[in-house]
N, CA, C and O atoms as a Tinker XYZ file with bonds, in Angstrom:
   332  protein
     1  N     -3.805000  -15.068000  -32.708000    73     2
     2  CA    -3.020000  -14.515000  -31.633000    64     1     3
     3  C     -3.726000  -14.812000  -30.315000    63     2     4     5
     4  O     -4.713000  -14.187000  -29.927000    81     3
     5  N     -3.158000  -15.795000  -29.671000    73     3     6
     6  CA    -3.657000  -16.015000  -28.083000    64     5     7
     7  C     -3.272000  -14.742000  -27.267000    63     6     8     9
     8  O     -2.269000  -14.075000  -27.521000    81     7
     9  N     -4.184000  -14.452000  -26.233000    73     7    10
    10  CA    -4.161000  -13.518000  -25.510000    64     9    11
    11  C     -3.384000  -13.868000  -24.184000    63    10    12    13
    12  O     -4.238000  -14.485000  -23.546000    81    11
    13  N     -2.239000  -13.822000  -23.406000    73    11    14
    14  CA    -1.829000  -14.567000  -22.174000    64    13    15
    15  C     -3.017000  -13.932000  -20.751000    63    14    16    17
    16  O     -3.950000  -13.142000  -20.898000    81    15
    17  N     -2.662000  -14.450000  -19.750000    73    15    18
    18  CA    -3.128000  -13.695000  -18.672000    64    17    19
    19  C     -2.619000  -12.957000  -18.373000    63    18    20    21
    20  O     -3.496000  -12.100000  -18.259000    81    19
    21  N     -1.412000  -12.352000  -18.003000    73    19    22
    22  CA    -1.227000  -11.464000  -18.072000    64    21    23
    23  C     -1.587000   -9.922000  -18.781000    63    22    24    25
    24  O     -1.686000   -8.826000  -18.231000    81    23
    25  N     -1.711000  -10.237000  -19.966000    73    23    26
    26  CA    -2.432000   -9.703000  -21.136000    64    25    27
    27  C     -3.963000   -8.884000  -20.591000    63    26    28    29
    28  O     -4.197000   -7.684000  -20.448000    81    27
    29  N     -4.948000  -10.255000  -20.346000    73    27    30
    30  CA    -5.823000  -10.050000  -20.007000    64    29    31
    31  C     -6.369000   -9.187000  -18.199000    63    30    32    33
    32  O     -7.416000   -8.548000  -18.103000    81    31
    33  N     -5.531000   -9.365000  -17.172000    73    31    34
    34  CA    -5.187000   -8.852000  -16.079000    64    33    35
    35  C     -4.880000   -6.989000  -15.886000    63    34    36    37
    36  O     -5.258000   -6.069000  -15.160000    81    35
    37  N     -3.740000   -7.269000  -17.331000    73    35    38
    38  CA    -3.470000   -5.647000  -17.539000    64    37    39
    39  C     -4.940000   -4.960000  -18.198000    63    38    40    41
    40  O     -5.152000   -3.834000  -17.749000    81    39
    41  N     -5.734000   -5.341000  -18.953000    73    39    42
    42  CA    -7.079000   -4.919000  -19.411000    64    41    43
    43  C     -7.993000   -4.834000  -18.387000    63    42    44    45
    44  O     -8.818000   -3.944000  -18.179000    81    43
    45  N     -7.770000   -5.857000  -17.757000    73    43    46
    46  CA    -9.066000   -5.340000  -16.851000    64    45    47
    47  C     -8.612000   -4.740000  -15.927000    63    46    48    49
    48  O     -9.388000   -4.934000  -14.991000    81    47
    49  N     -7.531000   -3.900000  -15.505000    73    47    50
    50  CA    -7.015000   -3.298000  -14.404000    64    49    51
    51  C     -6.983000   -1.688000  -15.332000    63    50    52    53
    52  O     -7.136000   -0.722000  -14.584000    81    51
    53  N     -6.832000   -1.396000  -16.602000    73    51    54
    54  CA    -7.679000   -0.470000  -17.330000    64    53    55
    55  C     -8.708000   -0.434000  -17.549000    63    54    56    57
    56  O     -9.003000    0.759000  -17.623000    81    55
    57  N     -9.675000   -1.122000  -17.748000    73    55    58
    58  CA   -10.983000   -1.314000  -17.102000    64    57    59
    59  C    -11.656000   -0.460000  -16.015000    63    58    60    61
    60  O    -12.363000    0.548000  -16.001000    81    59
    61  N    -10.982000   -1.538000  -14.855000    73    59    62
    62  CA   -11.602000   -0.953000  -13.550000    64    61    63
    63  C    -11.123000    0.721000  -13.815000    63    62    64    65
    64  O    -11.959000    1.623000  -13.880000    81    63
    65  N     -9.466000    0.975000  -13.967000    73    63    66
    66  CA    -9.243000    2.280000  -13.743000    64    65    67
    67  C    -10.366000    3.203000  -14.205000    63    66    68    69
    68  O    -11.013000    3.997000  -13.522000    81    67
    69  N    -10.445000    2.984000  -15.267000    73    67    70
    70  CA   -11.580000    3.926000  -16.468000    64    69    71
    71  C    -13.192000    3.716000  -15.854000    63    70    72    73
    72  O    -13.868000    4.697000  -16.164000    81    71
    73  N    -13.971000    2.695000  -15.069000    73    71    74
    74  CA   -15.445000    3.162000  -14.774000    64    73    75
    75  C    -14.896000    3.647000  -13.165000    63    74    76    77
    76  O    -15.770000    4.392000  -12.721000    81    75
    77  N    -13.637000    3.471000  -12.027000    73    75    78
    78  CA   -13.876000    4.021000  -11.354000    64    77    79
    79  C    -13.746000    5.793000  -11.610000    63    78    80    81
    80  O    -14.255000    6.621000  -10.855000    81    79
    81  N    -12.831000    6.164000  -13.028000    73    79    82
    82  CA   -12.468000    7.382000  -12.470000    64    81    83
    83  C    -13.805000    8.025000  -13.426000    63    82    84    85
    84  O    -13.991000    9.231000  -13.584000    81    83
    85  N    -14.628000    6.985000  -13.982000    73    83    86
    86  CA   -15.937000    7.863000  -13.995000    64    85    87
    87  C    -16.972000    8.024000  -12.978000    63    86    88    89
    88  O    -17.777000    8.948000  -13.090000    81    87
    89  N    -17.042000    6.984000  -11.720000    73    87    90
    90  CA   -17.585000    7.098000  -10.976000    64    89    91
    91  C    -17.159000    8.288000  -10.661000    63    90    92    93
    92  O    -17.709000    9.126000  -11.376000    81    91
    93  N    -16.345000    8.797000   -9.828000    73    91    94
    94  CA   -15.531000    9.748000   -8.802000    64    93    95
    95  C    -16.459000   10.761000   -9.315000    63    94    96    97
    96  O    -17.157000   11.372000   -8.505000    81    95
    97  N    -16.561000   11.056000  -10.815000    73    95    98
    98  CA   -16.473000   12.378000  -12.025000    64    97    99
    99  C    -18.043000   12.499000  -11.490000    63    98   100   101
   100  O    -18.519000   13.586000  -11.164000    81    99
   101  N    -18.754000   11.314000  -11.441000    73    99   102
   102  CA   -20.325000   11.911000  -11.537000    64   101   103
   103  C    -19.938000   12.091000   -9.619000    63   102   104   105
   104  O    -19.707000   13.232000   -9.218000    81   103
   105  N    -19.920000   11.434000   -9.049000    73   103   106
   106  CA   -19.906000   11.752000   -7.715000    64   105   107
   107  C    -19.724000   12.730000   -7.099000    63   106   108   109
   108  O    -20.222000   12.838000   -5.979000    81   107
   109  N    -18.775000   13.969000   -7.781000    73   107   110
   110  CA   -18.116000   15.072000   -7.449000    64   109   111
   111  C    -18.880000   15.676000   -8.332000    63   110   112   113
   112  O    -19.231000   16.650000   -7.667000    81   111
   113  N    -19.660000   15.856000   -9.905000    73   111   114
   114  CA   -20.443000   16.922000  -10.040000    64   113   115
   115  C    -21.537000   16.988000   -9.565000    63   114   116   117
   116  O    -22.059000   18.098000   -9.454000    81   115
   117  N    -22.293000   15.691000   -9.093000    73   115   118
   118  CA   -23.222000   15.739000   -8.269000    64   117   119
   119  C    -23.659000   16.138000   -6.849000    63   118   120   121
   120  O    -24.758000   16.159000   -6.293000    81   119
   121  N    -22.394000   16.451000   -6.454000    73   119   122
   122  CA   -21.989000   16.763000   -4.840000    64   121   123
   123  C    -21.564000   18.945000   -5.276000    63   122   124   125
   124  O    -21.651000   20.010000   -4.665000    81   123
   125  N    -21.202000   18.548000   -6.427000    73   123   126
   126  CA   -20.895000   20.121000   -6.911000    64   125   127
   127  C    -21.690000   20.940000   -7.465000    63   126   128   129
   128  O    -21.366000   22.109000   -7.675000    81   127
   129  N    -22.966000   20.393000   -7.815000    73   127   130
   130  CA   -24.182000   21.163000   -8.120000    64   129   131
   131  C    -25.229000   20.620000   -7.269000    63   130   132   133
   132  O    -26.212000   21.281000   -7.604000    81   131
   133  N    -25.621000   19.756000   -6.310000    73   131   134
   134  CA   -26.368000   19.605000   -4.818000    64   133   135
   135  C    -27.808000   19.792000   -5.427000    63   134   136   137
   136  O    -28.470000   20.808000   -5.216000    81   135
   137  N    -28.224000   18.789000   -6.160000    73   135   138
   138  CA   -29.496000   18.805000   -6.547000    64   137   139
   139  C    -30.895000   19.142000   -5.582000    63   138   140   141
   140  O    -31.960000   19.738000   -5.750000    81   139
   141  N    -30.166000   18.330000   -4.391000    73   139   142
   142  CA   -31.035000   18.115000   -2.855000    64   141   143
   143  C    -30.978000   19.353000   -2.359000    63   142   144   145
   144  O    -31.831000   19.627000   -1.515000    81   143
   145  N    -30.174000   20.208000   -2.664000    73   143   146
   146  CA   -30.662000   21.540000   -1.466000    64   145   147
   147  C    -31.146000   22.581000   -1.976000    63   146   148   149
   148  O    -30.528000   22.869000   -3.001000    81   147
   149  N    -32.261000   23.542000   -1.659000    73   147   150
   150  CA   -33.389000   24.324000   -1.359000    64   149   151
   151  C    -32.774000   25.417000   -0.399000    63   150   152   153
   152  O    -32.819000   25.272000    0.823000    81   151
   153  N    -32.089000   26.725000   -1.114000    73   151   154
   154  CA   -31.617000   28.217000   -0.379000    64   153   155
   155  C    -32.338000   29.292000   -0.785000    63   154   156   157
   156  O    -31.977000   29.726000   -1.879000    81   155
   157  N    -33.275000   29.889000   -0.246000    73   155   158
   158  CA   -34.160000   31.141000   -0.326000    64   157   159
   159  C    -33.432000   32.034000   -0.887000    63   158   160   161
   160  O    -34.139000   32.731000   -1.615000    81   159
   161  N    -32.465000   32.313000   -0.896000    73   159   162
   162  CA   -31.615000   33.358000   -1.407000    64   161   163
   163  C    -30.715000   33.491000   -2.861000    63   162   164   165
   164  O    -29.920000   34.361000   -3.215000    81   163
   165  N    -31.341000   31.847000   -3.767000    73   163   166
   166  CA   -30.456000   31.825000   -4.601000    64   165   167
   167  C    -31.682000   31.422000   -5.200000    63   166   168   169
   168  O    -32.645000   31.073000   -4.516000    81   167
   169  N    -31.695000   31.448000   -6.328000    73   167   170
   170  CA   -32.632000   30.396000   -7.665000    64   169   171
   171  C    -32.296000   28.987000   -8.078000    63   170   172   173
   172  O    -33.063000   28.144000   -8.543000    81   171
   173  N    -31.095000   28.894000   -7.838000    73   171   174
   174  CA   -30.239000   27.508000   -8.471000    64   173   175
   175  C    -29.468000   26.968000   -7.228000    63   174   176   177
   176  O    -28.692000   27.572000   -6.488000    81   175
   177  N    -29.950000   25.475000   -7.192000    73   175   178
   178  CA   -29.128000   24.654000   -5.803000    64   177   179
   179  C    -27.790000   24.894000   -5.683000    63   178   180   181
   180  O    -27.224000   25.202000   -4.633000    81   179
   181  N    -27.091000   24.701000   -7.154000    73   179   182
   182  CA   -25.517000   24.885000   -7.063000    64   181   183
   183  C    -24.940000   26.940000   -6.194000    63   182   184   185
   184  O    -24.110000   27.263000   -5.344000    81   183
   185  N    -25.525000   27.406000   -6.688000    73   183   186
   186  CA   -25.092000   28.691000   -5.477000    64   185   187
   187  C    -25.084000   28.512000   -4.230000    63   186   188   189
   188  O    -24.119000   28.783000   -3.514000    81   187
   189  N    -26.543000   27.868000   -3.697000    73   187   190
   190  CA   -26.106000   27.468000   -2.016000    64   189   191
   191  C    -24.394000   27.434000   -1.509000    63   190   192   193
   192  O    -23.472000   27.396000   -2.324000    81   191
   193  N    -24.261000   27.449000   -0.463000    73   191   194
   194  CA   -22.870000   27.754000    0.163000    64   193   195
   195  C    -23.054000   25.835000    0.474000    63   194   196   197
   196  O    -24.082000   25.222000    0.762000    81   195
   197  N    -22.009000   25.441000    0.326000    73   195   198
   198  CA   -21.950000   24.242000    0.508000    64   197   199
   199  C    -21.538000   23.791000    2.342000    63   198   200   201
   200  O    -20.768000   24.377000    3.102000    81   199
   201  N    -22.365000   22.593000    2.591000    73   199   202
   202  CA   -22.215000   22.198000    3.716000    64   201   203
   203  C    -20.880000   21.349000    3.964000    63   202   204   205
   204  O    -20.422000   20.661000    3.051000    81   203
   205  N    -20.235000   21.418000    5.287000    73   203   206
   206  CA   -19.086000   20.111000    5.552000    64   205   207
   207  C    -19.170000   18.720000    4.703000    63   206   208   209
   208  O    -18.158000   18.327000    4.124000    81   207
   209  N    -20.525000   17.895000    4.627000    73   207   210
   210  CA   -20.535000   16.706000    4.459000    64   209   211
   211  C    -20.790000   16.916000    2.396000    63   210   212   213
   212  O    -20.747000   15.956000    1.626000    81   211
   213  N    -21.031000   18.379000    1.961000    73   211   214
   214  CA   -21.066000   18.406000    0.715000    64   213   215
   215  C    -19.899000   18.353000    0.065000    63   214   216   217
   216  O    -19.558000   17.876000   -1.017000    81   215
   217  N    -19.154000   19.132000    1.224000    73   215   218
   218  CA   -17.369000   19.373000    0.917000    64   217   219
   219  C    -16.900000   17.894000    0.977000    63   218   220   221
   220  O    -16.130000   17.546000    0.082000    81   219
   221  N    -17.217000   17.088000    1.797000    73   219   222
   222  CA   -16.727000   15.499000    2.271000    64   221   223
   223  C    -16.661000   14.749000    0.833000    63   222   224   225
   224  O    -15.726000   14.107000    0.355000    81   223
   225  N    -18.169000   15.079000    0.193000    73   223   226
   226  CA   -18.376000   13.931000   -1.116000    64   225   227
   227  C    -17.816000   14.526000   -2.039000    63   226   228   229
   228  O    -17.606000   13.817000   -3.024000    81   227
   229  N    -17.293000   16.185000   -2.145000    73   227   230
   230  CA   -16.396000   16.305000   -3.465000    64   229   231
   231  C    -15.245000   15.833000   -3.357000    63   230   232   233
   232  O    -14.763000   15.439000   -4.419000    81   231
   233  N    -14.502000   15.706000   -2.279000    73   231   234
   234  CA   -13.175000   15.499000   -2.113000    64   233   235
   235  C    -13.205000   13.766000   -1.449000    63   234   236   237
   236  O    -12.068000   13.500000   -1.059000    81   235
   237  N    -13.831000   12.998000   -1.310000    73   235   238
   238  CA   -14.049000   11.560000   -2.177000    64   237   239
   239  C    -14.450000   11.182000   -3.106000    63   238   240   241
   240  O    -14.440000    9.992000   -3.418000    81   239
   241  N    -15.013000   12.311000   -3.943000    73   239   242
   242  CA   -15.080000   11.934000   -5.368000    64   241   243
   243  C    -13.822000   12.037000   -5.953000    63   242   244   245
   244  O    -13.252000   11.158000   -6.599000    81   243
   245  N    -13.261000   13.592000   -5.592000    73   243   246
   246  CA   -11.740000   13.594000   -6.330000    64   245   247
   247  C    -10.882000   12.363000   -5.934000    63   246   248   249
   248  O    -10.164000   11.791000   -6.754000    81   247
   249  N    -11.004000   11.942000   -4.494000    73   247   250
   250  CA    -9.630000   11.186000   -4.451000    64   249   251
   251  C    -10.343000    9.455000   -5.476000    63   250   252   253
   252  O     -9.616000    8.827000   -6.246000    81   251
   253  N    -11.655000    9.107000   -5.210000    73   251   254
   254  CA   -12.045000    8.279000   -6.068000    64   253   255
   255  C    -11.199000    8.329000   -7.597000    63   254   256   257
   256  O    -10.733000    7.381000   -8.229000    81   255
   257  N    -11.191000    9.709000   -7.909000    73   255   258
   258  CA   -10.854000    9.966000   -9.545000    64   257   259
   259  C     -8.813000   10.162000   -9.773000    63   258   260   261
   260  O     -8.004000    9.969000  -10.680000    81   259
   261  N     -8.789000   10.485000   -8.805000    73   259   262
   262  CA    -6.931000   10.036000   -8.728000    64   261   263
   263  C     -6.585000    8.579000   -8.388000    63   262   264   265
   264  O     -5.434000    8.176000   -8.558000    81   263
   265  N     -7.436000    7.875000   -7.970000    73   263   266
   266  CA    -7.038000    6.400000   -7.315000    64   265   267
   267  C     -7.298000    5.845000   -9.063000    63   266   268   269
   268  O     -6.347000    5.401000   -9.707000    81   267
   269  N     -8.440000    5.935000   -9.551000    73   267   270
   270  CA    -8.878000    5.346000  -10.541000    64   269   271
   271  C     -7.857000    6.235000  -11.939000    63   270   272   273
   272  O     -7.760000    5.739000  -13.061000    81   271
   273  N     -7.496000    6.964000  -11.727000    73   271   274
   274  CA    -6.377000    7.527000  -12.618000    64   273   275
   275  C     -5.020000    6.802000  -12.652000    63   274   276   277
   276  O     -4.422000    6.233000  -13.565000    81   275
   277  N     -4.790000    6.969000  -11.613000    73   275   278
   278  CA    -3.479000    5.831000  -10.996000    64   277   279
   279  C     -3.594000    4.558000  -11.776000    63   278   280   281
   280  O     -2.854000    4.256000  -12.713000    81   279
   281  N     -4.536000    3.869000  -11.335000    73   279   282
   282  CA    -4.960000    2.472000  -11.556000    64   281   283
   283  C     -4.787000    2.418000  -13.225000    63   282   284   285
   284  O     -4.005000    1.704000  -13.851000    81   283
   285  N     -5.653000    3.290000  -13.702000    73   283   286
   286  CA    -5.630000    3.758000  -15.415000    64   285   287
   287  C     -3.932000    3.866000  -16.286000    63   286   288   289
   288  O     -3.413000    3.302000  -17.248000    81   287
   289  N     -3.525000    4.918000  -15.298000    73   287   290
   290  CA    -2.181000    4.805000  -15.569000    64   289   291
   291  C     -1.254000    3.966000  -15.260000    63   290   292   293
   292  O     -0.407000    3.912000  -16.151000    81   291
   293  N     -1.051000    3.315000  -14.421000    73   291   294
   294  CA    -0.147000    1.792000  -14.331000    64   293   295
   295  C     -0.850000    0.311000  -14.916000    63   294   296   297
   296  O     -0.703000   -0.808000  -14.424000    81   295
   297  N     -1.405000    0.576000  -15.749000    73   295   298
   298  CA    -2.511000   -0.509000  -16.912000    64   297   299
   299  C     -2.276000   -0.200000  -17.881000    63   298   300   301
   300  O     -2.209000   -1.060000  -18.758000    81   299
   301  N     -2.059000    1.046000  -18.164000    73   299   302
   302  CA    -1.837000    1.412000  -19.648000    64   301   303
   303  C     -0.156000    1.275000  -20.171000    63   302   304   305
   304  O      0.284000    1.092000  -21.306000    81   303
   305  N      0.765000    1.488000  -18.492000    73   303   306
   306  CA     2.056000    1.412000  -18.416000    64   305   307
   307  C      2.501000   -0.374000  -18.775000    63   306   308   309
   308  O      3.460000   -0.744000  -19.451000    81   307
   309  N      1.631000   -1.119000  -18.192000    73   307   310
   310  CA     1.871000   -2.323000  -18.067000    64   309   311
   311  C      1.745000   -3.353000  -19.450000    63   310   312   313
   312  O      2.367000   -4.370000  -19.757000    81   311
   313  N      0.485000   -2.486000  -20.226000    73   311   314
   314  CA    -0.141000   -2.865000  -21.358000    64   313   315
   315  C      1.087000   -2.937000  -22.833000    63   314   316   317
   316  O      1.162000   -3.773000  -23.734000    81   315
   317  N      2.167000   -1.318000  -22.491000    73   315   318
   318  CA     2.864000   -1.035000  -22.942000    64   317   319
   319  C      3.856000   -1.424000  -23.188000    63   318   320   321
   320  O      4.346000   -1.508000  -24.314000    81   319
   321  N      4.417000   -1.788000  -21.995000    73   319   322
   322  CA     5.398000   -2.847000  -21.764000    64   321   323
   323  C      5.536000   -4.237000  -22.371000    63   322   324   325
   324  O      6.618000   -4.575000  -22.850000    81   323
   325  N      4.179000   -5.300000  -22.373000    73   323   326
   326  CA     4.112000   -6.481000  -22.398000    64   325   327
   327  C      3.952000   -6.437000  -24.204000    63   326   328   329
   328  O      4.410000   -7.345000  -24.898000    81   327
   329  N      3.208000   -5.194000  -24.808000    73   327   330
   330  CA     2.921000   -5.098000  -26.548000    64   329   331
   331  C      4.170000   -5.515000  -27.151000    63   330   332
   332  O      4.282000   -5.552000  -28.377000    81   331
């Protein structure tokens, strides 16, 4: 069974979808538990009250993880189609 390009195009466009919407995932728990910050008032970084630019990288992580969802889902639509 030859594979067309097309074939192969729709895979790697599930591909990309699937390591970006794992990027987003570590990007946003890493921005959601703030390894880097140090608050006298808490024991654990993730309690700190989060800063503007902490708020910035969760919510480009999320939209990272809906773009790469998207992408996931019209690859898997396309994949479906052509089977």
């Amino acid at each position: 069974m030859v594979r067309s390009h097309q074939t192969n195009r729709i895979s790697r466009n599930v591909a990309v979808g699937a390591v970006t919407v794992l990027v987003g995932v570590v990007l946003a728990i890493v921005f959601a538990l703030q390894p880097w910050r140090i608050c006298p008032e808490d024991d654990v970084p993730a309690g700190c009250a989060a800063l503007p630019q902490d708020v910035l990288g969760m919510m480009l992580g999320m939209c990272i993880i809906l773009g790469g969802a998207a992408a996931l889902v019209v690859g898997s639509l396309r994949r479906g189609k052509d089977v």
